[in-house]
C-alpha positions in Angstrom: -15.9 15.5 -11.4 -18.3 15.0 -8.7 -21.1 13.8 -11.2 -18.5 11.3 -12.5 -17.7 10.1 -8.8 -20.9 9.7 -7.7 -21.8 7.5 -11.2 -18.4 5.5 -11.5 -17.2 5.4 -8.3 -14.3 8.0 -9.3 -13.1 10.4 -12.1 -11.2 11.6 -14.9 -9.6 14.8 -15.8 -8.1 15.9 -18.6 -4.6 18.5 -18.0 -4.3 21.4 -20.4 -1.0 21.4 -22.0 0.6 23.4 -19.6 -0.1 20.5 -16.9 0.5 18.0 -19.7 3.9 19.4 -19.5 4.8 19.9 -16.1 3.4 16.0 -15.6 6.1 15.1 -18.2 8.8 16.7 -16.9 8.1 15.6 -12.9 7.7 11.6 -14.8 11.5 12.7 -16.5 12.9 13.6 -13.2 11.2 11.2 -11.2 12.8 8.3 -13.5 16.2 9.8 -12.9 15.9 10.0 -9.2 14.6 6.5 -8.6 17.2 5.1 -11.0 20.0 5.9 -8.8 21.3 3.5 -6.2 19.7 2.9 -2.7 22.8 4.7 -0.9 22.2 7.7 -2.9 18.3 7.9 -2.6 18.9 7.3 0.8 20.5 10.6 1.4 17.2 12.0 1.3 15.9 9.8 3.7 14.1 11.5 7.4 14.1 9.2 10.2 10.3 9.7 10.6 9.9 8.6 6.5 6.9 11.2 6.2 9.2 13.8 4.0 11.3 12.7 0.9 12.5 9.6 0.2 10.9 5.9 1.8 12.6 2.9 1.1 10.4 -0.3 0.4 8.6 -2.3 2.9 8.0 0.8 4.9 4.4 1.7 4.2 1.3 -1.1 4.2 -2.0 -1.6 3.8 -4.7 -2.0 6.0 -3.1 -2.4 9.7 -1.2 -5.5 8.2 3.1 -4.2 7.9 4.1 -8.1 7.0 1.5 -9.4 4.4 0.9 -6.0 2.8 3.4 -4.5 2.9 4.4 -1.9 -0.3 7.4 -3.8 -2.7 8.0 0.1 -3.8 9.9 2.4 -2.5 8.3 5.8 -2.3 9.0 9.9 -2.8 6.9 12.5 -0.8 6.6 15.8 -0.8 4.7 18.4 0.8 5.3 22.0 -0.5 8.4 24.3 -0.9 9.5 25.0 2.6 9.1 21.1 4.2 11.2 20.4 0.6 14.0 22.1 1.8 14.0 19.9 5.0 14.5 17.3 3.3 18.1 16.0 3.7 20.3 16.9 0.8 18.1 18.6 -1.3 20.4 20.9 -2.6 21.5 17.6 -4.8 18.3 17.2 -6.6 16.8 21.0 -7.2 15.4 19.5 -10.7 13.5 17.0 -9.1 12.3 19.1 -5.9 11.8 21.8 -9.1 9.2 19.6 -10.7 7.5 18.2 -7.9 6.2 22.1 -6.5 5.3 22.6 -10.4 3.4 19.8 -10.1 2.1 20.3 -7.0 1.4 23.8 -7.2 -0.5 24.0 -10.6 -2.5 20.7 -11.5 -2.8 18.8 -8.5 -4.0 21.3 -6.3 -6.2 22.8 -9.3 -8.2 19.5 -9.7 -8.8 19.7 -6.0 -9.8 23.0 -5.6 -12.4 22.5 -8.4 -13.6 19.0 -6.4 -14.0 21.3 -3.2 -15.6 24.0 -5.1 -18.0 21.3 -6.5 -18.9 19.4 -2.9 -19.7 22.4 -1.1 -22.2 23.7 -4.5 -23.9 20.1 -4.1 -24.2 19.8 -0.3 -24.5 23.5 0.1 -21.9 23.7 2.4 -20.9 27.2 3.6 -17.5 27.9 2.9 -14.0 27.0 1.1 -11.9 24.2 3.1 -8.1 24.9 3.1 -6.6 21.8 2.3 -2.9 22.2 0.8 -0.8 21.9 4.4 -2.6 18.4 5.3 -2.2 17.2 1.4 1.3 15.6 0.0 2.6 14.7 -3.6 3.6 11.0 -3.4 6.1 9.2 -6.2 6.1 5.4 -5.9 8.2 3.4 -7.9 8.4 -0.3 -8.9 11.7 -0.8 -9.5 12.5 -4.9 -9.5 10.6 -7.8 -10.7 8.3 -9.3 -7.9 6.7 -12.9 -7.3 3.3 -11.4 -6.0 0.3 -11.1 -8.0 -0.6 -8.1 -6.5 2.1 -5.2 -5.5 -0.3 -3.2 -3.9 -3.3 -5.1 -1.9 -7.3 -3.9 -2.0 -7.6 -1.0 0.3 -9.2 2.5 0.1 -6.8 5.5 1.0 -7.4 7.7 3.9 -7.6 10.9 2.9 -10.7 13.0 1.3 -9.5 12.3 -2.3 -6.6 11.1 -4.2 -5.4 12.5 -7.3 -3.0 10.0 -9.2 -1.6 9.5 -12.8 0.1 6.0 -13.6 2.8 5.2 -16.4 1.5 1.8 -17.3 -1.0 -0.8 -16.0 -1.9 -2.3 -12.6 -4.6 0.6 -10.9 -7.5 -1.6 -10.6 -10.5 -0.7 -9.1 -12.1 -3.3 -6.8 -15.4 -4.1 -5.3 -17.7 -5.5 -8.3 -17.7 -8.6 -9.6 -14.2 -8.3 -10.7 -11.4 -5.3 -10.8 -11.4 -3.0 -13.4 -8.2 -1.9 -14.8 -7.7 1.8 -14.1 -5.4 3.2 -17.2 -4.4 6.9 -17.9 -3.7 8.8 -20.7 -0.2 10.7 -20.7 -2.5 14.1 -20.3 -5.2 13.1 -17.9 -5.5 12.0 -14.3 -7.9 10.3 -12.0 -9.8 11.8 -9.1 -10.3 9.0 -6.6 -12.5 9.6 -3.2 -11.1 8.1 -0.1 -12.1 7.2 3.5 -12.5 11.0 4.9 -15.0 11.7 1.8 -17.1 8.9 3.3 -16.8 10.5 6.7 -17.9 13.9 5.4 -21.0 13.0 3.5 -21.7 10.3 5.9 -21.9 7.8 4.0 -22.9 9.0 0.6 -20.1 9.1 -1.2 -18.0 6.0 -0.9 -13.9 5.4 -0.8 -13.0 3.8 -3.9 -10.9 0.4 -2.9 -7.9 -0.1 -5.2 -5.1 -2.5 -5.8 -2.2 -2.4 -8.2 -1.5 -5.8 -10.0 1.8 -6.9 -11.0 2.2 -7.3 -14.8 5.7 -9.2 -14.6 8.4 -7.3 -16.8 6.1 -4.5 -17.6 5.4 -3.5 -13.8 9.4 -3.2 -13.9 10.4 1.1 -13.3 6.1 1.5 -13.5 5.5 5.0 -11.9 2.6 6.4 -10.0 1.9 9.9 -9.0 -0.4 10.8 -6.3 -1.7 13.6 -4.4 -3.4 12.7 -1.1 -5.1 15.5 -0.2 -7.4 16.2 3.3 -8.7 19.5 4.9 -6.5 20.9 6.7 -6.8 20.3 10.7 -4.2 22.7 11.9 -7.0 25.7 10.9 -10.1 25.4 13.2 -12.8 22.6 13.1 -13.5 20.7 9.6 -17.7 20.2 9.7 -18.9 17.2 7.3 -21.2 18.0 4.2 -23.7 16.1 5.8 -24.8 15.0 9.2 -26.5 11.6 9.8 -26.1 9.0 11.9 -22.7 7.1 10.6 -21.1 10.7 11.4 -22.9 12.0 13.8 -20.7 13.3 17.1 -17.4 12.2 14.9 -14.2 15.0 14.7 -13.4 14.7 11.7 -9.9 15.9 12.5 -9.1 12.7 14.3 -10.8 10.7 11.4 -8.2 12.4 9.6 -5.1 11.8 12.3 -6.6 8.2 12.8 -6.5 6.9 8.5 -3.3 8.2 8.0 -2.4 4.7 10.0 -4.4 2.6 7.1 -1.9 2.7 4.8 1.2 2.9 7.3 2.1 6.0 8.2 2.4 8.2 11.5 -0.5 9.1 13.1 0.6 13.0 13.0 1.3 12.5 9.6 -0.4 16.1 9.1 1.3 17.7 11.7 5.0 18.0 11.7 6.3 16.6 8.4 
């Protein structure tokens, strides 16, 4: 994964057919929930919108909550016990169900491995917890939009996302023009983000991404992502590398600070 990152920018990773399967199933319940009507998804609605469901319009990119703000509305979940926080859950055990299998086996296995592989290259001493600061997003695209792009160019603010999309729009941006990001039904895609930058000071950049709108075909499109960071609630979080863009920097408080990027709480990784 690494090697890939550092050439392309970001990688791909194929799921056995164990993971094939659990993706499947969370994509099957994840259709079912979002299908249902805004009162009903709703239910599962916290005031603070950092656990379970998030109605449209209430995440954005890039400081800006008018002119980029998300058209989706959103799913998120953390692990088990903050899923049984979540208002209501008792009405949706399948989909709660298949998003800790998800969770649990090939989300948090891809980023173990990327861990395992940072601290090999930069020689970096020991194994960084990272599942209680990481969540399992579900966005969904439910109704036609007018905007060419329903998610605008920005890079996400955690160490790395892992994400799998059920039809077109991931692009990646920064060259001379975006290049469409696609996945297979059995593979995923490792993308670095703004705390990876942080950590290796510099040599390893986030990768900026924007989702276009395809018209009809964006219509009930579904992505899955895992934003995943160290966790900050176990001790200090060194970098891999120490220069002078990181220098004197906590990288717990990068973390607390670019959870605001992309419109959340600025204790997003405390309590959810």
């Amino acid at each position: 994964m690494l090697e890939q990152i550092r050439t392309d920018g970001y990688a791909r990773v194929r799921l056995n057919s164990r993971e094939t399967s659990q993706l499947a199933r969370l994509y099957s319940e994840a259709n079912r929930f979002f299908a249902a009507s805004y009162e009903c998804k709703s239910r599962h609605r916290t005031d603070r919108l950092t656990n379970g469901y998030r109605p449209p319009g209430a995440a954005y990119n890039n400081g800006d909550p008018v002119n980029e703000a998300d058209v989706n509305d959103s799913f998120l979940y953390w692990n088990s016990e903050h899923g049984a926080r979540i208002p209501n859950h008792g009405d949706i055990p399948e989909f709660l169900a298949a998003l800790e299998r998800y969770r649990s086996g090939p989300v948090v296995r891809v980023m173990r491995n990327l861990l395992d592989e940072l601290a090999e290259y930069y020689e970096y001493p020991k194994k960084l917890p990272f599942q209680e600061a990481s969540v399992l997003q579900v966005n969904s695209f439910g109704e036609l939009s007018s905007r060419e792009l329903l998610q605008t160019p920005h890079e996400d603010g955690v160490l790395a996302t892992v994400i799998w999309t059920s039809a077109p729009g991931l692009e990646a941006v920064g060259g001379d023009a975006p290049v469409p990001l696609i996945t297979a039904h059995d593979e995923v895609l490792v993308m670095p983000g703004g705390i990876m930058s942080v950590m290796t000071g510099g040599d390893i950049l986030p990768l900026y991404h924007q989702a276009r709108n395809h018209a009809q075909a964006s219509v009930d499109r579904k992505s899955i992502m895992y934003f995943s960071c160290p966790d900050i609630d176990k001790g200090d979080v060194e970098p891999y590398i120490v220069n002078d863009t990181n220098r004197g920097v906590d990288v717990r408080d990068a973390i607390r600070g670019a959870t605001d990027a992309f419109g959340l709480a600025a204790d997003f990784v405390y309590d959810h």
